[in-house]
C-alpha positions as a Markdown table, in Angstrom:
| # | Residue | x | y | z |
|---|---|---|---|---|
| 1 | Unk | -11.7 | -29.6 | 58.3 |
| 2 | Unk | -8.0 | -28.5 | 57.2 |
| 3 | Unk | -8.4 | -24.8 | 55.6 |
| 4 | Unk | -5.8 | -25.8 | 53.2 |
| 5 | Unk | -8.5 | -28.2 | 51.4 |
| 6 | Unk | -11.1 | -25.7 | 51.2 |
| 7 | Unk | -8.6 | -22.6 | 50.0 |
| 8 | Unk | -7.0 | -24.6 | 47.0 |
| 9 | Unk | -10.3 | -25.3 | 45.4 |
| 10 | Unk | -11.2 | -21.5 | 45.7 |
| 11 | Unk | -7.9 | -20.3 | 45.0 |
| 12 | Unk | -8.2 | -22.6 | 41.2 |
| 13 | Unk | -12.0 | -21.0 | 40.9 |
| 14 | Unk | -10.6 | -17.7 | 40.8 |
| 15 | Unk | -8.1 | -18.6 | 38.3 |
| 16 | Unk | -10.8 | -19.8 | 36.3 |
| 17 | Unk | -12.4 | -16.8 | 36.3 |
| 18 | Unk | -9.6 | -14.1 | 35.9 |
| 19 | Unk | -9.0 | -16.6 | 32.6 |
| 20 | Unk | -12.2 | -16.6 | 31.4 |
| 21 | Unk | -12.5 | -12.2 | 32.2 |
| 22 | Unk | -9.0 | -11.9 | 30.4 |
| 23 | Unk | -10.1 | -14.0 | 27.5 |
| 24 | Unk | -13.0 | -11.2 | 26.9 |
| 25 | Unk | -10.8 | -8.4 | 26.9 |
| 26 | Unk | -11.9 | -5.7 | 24.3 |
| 27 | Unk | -9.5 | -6.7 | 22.1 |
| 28 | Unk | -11.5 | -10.3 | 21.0 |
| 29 | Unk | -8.1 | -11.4 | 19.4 |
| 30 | Unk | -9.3 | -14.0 | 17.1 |
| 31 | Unk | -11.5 | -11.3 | 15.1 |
| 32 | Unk | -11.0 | -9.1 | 12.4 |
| 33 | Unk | -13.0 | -6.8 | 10.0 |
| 34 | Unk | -13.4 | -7.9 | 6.1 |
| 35 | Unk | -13.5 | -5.6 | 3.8 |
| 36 | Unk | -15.7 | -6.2 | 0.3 |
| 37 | Unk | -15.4 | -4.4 | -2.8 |
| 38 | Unk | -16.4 | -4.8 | -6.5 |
| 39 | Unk | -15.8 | -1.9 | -8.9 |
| 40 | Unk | -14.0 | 1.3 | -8.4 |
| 41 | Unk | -14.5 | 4.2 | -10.0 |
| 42 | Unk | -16.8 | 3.1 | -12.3 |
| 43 | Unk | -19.9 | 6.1 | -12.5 |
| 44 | Unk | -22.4 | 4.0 | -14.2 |
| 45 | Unk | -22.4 | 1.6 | -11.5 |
| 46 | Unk | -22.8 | 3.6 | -8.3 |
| 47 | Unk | -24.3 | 0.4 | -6.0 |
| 48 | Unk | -21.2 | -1.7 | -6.8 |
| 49 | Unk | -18.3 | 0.9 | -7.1 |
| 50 | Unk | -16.3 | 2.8 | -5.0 |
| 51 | Unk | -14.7 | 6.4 | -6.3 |
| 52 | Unk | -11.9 | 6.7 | -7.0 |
| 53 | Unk | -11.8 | 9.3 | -4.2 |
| 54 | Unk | -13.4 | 7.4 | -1.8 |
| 55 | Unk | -10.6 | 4.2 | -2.6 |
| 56 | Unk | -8.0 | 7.0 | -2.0 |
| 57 | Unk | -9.5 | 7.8 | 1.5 |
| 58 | Unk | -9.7 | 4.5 | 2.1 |
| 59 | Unk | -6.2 | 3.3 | 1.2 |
| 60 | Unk | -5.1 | 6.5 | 3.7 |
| 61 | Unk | -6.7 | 5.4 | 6.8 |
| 62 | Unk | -6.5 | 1.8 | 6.1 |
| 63 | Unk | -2.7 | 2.4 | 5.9 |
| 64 | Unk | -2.5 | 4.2 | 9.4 |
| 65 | Unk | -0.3 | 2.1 | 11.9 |
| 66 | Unk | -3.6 | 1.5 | 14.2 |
| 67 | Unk | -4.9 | -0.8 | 11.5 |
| 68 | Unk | -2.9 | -4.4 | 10.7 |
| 69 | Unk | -4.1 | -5.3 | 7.4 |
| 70 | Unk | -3.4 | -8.8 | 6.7 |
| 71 | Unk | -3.6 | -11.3 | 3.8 |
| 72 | Unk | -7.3 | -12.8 | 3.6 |
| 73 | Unk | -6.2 | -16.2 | 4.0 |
| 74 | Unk | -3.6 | -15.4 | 7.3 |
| 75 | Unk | -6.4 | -13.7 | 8.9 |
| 76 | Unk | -9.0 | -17.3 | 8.2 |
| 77 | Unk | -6.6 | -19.2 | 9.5 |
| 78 | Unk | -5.7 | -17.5 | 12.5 |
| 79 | Unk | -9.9 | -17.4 | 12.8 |
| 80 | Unk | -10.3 | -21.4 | 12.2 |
| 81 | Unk | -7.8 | -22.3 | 14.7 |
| 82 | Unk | -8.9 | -19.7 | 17.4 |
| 83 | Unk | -5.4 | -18.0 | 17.0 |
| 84 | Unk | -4.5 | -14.3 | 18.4 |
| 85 | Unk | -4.9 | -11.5 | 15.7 |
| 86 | Unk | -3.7 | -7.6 | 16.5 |
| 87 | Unk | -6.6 | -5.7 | 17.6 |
| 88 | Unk | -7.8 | -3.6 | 14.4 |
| 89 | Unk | -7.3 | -6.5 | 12.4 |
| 90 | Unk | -8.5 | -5.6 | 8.7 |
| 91 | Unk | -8.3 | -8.0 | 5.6 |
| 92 | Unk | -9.4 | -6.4 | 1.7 |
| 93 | Unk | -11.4 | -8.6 | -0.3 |
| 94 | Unk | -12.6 | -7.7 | -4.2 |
| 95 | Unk | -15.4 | -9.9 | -6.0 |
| 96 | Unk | -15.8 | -10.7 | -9.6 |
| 97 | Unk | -12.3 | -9.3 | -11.4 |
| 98 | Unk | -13.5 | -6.0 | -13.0 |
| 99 | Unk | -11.1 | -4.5 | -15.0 |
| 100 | Unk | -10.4 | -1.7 | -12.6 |
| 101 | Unk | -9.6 | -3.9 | -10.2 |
| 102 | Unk | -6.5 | -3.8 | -12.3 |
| 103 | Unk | -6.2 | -0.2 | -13.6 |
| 104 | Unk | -7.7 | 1.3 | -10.7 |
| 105 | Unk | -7.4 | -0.5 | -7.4 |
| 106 | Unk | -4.0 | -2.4 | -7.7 |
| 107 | Unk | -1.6 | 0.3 | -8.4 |
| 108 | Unk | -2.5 | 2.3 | -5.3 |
| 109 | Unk | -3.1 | -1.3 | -3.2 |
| 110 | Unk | 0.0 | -1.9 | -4.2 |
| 111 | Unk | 1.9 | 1.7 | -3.6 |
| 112 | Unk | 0.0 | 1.6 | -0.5 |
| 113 | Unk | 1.7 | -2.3 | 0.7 |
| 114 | Unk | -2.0 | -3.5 | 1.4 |
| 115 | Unk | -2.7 | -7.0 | 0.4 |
| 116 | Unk | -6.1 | -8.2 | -0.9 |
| 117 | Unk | -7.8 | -11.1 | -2.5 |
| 118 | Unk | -9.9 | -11.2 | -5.5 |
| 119 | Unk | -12.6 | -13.8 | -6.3 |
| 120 | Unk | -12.9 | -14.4 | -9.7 |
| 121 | Unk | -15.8 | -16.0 | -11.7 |
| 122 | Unk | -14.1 | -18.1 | -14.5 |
| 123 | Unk | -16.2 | -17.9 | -17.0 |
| 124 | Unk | -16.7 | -14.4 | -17.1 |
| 125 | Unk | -12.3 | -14.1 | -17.9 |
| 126 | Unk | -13.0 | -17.0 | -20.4 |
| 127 | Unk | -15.6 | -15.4 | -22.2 |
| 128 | Unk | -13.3 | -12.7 | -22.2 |
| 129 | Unk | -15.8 | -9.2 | -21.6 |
| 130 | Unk | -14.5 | -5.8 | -21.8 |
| 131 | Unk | -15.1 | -4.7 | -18.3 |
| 132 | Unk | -13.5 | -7.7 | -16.8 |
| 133 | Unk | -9.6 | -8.6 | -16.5 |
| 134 | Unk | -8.2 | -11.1 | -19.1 |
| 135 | Unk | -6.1 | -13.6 | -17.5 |
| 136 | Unk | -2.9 | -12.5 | -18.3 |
| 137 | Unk | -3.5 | -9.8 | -16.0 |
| 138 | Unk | -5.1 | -11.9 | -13.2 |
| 139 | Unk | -1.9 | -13.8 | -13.3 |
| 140 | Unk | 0.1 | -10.6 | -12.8 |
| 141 | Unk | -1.9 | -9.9 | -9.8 |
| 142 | Unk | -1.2 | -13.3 | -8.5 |
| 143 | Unk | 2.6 | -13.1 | -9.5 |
| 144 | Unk | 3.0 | -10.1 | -7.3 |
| 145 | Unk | 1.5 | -11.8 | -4.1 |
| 146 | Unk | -2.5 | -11.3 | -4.9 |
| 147 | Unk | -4.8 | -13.7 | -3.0 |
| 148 | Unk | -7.0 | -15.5 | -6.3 |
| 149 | Unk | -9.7 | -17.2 | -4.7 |
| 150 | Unk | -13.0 | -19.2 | -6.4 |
| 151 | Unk | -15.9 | -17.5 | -7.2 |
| 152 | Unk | -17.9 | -19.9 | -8.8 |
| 153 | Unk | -17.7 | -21.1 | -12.9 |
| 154 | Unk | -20.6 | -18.7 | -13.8 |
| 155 | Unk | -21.7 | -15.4 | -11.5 |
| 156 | Unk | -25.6 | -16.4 | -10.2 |
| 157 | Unk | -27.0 | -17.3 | -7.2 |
| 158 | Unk | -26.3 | -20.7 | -6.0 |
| 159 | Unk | -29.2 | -21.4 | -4.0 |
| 160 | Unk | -31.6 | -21.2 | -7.6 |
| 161 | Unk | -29.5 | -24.1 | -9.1 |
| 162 | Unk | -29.6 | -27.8 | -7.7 |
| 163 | Unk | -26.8 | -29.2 | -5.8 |
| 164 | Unk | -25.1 | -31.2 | -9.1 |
| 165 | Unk | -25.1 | -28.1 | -10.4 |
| 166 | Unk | -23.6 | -25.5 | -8.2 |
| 167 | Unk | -21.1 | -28.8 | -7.4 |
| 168 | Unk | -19.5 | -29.2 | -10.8 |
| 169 | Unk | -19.3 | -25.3 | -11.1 |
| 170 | Unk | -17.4 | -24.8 | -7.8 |
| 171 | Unk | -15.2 | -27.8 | -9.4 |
| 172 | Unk | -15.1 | -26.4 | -12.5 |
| 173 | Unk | -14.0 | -23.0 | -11.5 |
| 174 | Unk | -11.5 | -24.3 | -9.3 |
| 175 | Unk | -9.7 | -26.2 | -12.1 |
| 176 | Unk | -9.7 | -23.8 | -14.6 |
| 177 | Unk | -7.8 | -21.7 | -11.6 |
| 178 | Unk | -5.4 | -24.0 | -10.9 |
| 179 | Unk | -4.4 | -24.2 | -14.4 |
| 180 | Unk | -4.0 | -20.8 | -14.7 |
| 181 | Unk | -2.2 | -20.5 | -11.8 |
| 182 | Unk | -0.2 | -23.8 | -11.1 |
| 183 | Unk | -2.2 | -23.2 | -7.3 |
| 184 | Unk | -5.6 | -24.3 | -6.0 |
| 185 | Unk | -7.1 | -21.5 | -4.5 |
| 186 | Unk | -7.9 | -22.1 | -0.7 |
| 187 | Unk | -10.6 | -19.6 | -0.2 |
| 188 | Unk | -14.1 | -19.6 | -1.9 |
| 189 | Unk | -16.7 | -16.2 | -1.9 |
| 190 | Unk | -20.4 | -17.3 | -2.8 |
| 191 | Unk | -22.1 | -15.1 | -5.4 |
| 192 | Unk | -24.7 | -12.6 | -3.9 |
| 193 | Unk | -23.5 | -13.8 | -0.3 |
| 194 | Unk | -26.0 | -16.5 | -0.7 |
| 195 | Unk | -25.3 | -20.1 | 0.5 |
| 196 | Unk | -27.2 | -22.8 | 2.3 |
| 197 | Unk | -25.8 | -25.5 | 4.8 |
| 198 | Unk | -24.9 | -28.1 | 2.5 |
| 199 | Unk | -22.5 | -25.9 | 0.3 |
| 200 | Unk | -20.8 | -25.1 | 3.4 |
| 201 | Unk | -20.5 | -28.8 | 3.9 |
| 202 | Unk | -19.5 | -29.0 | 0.3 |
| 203 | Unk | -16.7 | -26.8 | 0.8 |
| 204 | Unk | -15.2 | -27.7 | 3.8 |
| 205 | Unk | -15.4 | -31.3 | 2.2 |
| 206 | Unk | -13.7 | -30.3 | -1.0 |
| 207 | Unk | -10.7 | -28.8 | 1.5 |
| 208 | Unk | -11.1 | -25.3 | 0.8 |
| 209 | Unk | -9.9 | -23.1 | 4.2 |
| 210 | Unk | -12.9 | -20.6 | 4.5 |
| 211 | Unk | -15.6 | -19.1 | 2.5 |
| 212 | Unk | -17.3 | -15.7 | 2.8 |
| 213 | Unk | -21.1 | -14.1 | 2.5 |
| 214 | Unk | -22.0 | -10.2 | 2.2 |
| 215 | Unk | -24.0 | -9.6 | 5.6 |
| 216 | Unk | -22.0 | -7.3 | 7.5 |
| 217 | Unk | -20.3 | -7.8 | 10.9 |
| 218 | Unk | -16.7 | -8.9 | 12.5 |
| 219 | Unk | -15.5 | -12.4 | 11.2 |
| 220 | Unk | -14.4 | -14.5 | 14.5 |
| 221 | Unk | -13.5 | -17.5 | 15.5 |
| 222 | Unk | -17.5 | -17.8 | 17.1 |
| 223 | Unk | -18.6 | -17.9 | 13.7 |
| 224 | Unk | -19.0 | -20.8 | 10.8 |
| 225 | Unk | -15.7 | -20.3 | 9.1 |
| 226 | Unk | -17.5 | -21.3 | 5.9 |
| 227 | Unk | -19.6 | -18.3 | 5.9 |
| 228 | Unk | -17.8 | -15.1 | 7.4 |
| 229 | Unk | -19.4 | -11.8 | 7.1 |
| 230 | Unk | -17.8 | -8.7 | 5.1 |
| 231 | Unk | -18.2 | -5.2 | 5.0 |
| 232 | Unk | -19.6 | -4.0 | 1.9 |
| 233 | Unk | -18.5 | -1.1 | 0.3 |
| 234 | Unk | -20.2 | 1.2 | -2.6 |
| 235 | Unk | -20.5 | 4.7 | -3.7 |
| 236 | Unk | -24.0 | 5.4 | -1.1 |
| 237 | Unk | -21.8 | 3.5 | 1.8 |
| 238 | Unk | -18.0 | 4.3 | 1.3 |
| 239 | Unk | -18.1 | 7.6 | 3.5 |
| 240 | Unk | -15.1 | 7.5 | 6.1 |
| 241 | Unk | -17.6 | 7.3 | 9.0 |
| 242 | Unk | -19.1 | 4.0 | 7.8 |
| 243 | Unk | -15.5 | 2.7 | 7.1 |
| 244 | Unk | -14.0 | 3.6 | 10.5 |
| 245 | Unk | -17.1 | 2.1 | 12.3 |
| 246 | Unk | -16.6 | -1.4 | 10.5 |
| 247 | Unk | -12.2 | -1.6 | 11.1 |
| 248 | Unk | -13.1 | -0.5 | 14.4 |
| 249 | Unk | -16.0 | -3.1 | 15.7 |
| 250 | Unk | -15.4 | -5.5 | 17.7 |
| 251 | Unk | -17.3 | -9.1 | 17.9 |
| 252 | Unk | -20.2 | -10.2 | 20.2 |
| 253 | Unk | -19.0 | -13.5 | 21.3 |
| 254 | Unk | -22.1 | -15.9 | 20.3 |
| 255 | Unk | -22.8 | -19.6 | 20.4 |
| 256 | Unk | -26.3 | -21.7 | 19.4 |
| 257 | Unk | -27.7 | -19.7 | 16.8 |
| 258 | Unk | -31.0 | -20.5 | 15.7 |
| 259 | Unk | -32.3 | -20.8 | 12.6 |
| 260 | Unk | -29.1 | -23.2 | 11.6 |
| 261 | Unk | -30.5 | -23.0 | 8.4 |
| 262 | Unk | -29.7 | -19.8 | 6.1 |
| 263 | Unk | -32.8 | -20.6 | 4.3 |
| 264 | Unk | -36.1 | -19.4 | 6.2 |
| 265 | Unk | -38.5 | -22.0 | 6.5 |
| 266 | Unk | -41.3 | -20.2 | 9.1 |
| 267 | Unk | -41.4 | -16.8 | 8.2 |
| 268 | Unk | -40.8 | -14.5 | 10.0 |
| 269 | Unk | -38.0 | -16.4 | 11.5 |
| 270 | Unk | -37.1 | -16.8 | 15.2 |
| 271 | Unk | -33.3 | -15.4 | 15.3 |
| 272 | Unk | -31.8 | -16.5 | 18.2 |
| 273 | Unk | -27.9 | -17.0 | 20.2 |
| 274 | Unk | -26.3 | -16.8 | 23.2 |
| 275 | Unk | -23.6 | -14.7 | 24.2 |
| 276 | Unk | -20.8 | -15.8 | 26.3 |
| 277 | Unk | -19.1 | -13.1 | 27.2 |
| 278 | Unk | -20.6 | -12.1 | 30.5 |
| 279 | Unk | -19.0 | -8.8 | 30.7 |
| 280 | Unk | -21.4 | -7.4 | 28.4 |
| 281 | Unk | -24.4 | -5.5 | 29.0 |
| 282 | Unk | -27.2 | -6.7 | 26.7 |
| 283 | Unk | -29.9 | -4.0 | 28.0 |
| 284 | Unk | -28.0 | -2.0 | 25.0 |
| 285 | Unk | -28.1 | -4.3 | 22.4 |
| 286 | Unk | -30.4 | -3.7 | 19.3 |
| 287 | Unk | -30.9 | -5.5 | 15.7 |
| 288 | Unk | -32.1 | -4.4 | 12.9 |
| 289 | Unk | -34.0 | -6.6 | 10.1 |
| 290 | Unk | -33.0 | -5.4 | 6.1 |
| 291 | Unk | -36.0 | -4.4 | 4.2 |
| 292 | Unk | -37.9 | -4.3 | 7.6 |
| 293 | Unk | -40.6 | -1.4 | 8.3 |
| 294 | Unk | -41.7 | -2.6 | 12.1 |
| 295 | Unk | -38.8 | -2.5 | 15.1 |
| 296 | Unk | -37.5 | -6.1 | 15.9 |
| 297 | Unk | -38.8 | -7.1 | 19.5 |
| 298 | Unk | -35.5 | -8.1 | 21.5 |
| 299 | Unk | -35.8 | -10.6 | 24.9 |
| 300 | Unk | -33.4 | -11.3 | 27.1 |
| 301 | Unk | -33.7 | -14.1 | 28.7 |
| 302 | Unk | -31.1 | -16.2 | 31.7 |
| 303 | Unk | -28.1 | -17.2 | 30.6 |
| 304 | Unk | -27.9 | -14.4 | 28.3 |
| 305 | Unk | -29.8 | -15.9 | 25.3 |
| 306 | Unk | -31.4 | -13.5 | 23.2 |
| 307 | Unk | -34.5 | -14.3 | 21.3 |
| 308 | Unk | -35.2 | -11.7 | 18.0 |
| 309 | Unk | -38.9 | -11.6 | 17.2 |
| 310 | Unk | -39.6 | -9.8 | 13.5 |
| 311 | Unk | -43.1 | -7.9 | 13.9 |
| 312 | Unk | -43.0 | -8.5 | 10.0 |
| 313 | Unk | -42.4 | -11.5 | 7.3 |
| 314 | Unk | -39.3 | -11.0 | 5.4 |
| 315 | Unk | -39.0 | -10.5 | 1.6 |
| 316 | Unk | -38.4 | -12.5 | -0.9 |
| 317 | Unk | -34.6 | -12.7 | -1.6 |
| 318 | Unk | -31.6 | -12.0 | 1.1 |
| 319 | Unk | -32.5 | -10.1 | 4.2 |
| 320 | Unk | -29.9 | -9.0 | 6.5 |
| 321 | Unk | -30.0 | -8.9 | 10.1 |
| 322 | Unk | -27.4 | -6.2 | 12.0 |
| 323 | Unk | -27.0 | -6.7 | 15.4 |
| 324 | Unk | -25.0 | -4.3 | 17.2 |
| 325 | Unk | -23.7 | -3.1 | 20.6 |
| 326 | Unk | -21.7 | -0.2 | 22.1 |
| 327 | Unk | -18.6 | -0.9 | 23.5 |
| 328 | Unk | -15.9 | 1.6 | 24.8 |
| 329 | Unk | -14.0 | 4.3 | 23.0 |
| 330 | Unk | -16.5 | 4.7 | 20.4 |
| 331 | Unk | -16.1 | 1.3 | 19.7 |
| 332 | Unk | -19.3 | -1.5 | 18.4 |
| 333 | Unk | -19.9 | -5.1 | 18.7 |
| 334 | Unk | -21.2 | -6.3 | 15.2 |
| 335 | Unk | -22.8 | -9.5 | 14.8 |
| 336 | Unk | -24.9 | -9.7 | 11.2 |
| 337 | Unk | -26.8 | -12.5 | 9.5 |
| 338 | Unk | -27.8 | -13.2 | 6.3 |
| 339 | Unk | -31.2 | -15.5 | 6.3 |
| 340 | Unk | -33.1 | -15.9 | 2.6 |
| 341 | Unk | -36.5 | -16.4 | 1.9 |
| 342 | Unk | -37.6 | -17.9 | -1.3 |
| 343 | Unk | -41.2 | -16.8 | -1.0 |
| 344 | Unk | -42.8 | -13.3 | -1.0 |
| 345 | Unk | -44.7 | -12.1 | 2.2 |
C-alpha cells in the first residue's frame, strides 16, 4: 500500500485535533462575565444595593486594563454568533431604574468610561415613584450611550401570570420604550430571573437579541442566548473577593442539558450535561444546590456526561444550582442554573 495514502489521512486527524485542543484554550473566547446590580447606596435595602464604597471598589478594579468591559449588547452578539471576545470580558447590567442608578451609579460609570445597560420596568417610570427615575432622566442616560433594555410593563414574576398576559406586557413595555426613546430596545431581563421555555421562544420570535436570568455563572456561546446568567451583586456579596472570582471565571463548555425545562416537574430534578472540552479534569468538579441542606451526589459517566443527583426536593420558588471547577492561575469554570419549583417539598 503507498505510505503516502495512509500518512495524509493521519496527517488531517492531527489537524483535527490540534484545532479542536486550540479551540479549548483557557481563554474560552466567546464568554464573558455579566455583572447585575439594582440599587446602590441605598442602607434600607441591604439585599438589593451595593455601597457606595463597595461601587467605588468596584468601578477601580473593573477599570484595570486586564478587564475589557464591553457594552451588554456587543458582548450578546459576539456570544450568539460564537464570535472571539478578549479574555476577562466583563459587561454591567442594572435592573429596575432606581433613582440612584442616576445619582449614584452614572456619574462615577461614567467618570470611570464603563458602559452598562439598564432594564427598566415601564410602569413603575409611568406611575412616576420617588425612588425610581422619571423619564426625562432615563432618556439622558440613553442620550449619553446607555444601553435601555425591556424589563417587563409591570415588575412580577412572569411565570405566575398566563402566557396572554406576560405577552402583551413584554409588548407593552416595549412600546412605551420605543416611544420614549425613538429605539426598540434589543435586549430583554426577566423579573426575578424567572422564565420558562416558551417566553424564550417568545422573545427570540418577537426579534429581541438576548435575554438574561439571575443564576450566576459565565454567559457563552454554549448557552441559550435567551437566558444568560449574571452575577449578582448586593451589600452581603459585593466584597472584592467575590467580584474578582466572577470577572475572572471561565466557562465549562456544556451541551445536552437536562431538564430542558426551567420549570421542575419531578422533584428533586435530575441535572444533567455533557462537557466537551476534553482537557478538563471532571474528578474536581462540584455543584452546589440553593437552599439545599444535603451534598449533591455527582457521577461521571463516559463521554464526560455528568449526572447531578439532589439528596433533597427543592423549595418552592427559584433554586439555583452553581457548578464550578478549578482551572489555572486561580482561575474557575462557572456553569449555574436556575430551575423553579412551584410546589413546596
Amino acid at each position: 500500500m503507498n505510505k503516502t495514502i495512509i500518512f495524509f489521512p493521519l496527517i488531517i486527524l492531527l489537524f483535527q485535533i490540534f484545532l479542536t485542543q486550540k479551540a479549548f484554550s483557557d481563554n474560552y473566547s466567546s464568554s464573558a462575565s455579566i455583572l447585575l446590580y439594582h440599587r446602590f447606596g441605598e442602607d434600607s435595602y441591604p439585599s438589593t444595593s451595593l455601597s457606595i464604597e463597595q461601587l467605588e471598589k468596584h468601578i477601580e478594579i473593573l477599570s484595570k486594563p486586564e478587564y475589557n468591559v464591553m457594552r451588554l449588547e456587543n458582548v450578546a452578539s459576539a456570544i450568539t454568533r460564537g464570535e472571539s471576545l478578549p479574555d476577562k470580558t466583563v459587561a454591567i447590567s442594572i435592573d429596575d431604574a432606581f433613582k440612584s442608578v442616576y445619582t449614584v451609579a452614572w456619574p462615577r460609570l461614567k467618570e470611570a468610561n464603563l458602559p452598562f445597560t439598564v432594564f427598566v420596568s415601564t410602569e413603575t417610570i409611568d406611575k412616576k415613584y420617588t425612588s425610581m427615575m422619571s423619564w426625562d432622566q432615563i432618556k439622558e442616560l440613553y442620550k449619553s450611550g446607555v444601553t435601555i433594555g425591556n424589563h417587563l410593563s409591570s415588575h412580577e414574576s412572569m411565570i405566575q401570570l398566563d402566557s396572554n398576559t406576560w405577552k402583551n406586557k413584554i409588548d407593552f413595555a416595549q412600546k412605551r420604550l420605543t416611544e420614549i426613546l425613538g429605539e426598540e430596545p434589543s435586549l430583554f431581563a426577566y423579573p426575578y430571573g424567572e422564565a420558562n421555555n416558551e417566553m424564550k421562544s417568545f422573545l427570540r420570535e418577537r426579534g429581541y437579541a438576548a435575554a438574561f436570568g439571575q443564576h450566576s455563572g459565565v454567559a457563552s456561546e454554549y448557552l441559550d442566548p435567551f437566558f444568560l446568567p449574571r452575577f449578582s451583586f448586593n451589600e452581603k456579596y459585593g466584597g472584592l473577593d467575590r467580584l474578582k472570582l466572577a470577572i475572572n471565571a471561565l466557562p465549562i463548555p456544556i451541551k445536552d442539558i437536562t431538564p430542558k425545562k426551567i420549570i421542575i416537574e419531578n422533584n428533586p430534578p435530575f441535572l444533567g450535561f455533557t462537557v466537551i472540552d476534553n482537557a478538563l479534569n471532571l474528578s474536581r468538579l462540584q455543584c452546589f444546590g440553593s437552599r439545599q441542606n444535603k451534598p449533591s451526589i455527582i457521577e461521571i459517566l463516559p463521554a464526560k456526561r455528568v449526572e447531578i443527583r439532589f439528596q433533597e426536593k427543592f423549595k418552592r420558588g427559584r433554586n439555583r444550582v452553581n457548578c464550578t471547577l478549578p482551572s489555572k492561575n486561580n482561575r474557575w469554570h462557572w456553569v449555574g442554573f436556575q430551575l423553579i419549583s412551584k410546589s413546596s417539598p
